[in-house]
C-alpha positions as a printed Julia matrix, in Angstrom:
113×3 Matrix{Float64}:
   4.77   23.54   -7.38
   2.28   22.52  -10.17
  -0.51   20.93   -9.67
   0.0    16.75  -10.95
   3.33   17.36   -8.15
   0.76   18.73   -5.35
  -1.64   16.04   -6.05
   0.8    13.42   -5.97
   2.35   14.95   -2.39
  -1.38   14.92   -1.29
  -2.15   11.05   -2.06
   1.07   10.22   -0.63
   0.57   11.63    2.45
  -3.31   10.51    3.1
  -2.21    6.57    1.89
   0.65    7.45    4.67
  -2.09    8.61    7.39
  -5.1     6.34    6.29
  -8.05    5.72    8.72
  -8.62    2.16   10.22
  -9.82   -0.28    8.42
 -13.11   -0.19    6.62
 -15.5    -2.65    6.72
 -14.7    -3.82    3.04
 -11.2    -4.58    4.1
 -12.68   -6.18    7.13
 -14.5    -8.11    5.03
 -12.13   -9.46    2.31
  -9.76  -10.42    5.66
 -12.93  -12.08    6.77
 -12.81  -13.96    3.22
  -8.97  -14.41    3.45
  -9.43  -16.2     6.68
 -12.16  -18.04    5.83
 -10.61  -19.96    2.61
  -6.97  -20.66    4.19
  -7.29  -23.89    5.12
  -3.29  -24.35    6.96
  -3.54  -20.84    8.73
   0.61  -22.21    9.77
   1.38  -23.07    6.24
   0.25  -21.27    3.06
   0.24  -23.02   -0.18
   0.97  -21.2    -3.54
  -2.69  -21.23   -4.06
  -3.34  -19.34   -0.77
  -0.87  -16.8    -1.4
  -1.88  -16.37   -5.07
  -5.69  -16.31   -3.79
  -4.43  -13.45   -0.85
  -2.44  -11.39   -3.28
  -5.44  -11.34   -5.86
  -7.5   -10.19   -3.35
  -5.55   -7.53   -1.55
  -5.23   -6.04   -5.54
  -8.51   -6.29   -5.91
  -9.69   -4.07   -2.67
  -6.87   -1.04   -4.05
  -8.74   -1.6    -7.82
 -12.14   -1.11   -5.78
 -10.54    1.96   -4.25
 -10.44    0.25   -0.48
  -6.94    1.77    0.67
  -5.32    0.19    3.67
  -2.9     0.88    6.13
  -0.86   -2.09    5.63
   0.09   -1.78   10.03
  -3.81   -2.28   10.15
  -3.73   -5.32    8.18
  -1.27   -7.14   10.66
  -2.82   -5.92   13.84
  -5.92   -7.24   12.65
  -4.52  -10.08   11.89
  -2.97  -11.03   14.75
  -5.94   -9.6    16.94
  -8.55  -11.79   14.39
  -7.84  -14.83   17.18
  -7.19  -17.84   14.16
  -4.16  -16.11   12.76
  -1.78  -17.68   15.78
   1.28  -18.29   13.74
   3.5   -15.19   14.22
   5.53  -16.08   10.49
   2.12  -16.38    8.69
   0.75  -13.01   10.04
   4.25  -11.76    8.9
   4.54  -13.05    5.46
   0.46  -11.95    4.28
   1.02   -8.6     5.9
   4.34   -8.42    3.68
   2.18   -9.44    0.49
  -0.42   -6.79    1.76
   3.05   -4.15    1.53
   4.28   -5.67   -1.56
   0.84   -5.53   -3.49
   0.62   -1.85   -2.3
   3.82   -1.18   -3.23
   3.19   -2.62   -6.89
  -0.27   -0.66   -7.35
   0.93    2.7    -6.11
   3.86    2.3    -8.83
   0.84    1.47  -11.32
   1.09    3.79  -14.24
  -2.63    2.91  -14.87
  -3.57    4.26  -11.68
  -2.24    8.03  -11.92
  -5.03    9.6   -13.37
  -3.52   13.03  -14.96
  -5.56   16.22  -14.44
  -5.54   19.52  -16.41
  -4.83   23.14  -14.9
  -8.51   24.03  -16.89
 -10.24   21.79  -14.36
């Protein structure tokens, strides 16, 4: 197997198998929580405002396990509406999903190194 196809294997399976959440994650759910207003009801502007932000912790290099992000959710004690916990933990999947298919993110490394 060469070596881009072993690294790939590699950062598939430790996204698969992350740790709990760090305390940047914990953080930027602290922010998420903090500026949704209608924790039963999100407006376009809350869901644009969660997806940005939930892109912007995989730019920083703050993985998740996107499990993590619901249990914390519905364990943070304002998050009481079961669909709303559903639907941000599906745009913390979907956002995942997008950046691991990021061409910009696969960073391409020579045998020589």
């Amino acid at each position: 197997m060469n070596s881009q196809i072993q690294q790939c294997v590699i950062l598939s399976f430790v996204k698969s198998h992350l740790l709990p959440l760090s305390n940047n994650i914990i953080s930027s759910l602290n922010e998420i929580t903090g500026l949704v207003s209608d924790k039963k009801n999100l407006s376009e502007k809350d869901a644009k405002m969660i997806k940005e932000a939930f892109n912007r912790m995989l730019t920083d290099g703050h993985g998740y396990d996107v499990e993590e992000i619901g249990s914390w959710l519905e364990n943070e004690g304002s998050w009481t509406h079961k669909p709303t916990v559903i639907r941000i933990t599906n745009m913390s999947h979907y956002v995942q999903s997008r950046f691991d298919q990021s061409p910009k993110k696969l960073k391409i490394v020579s045998d020589d190194d």
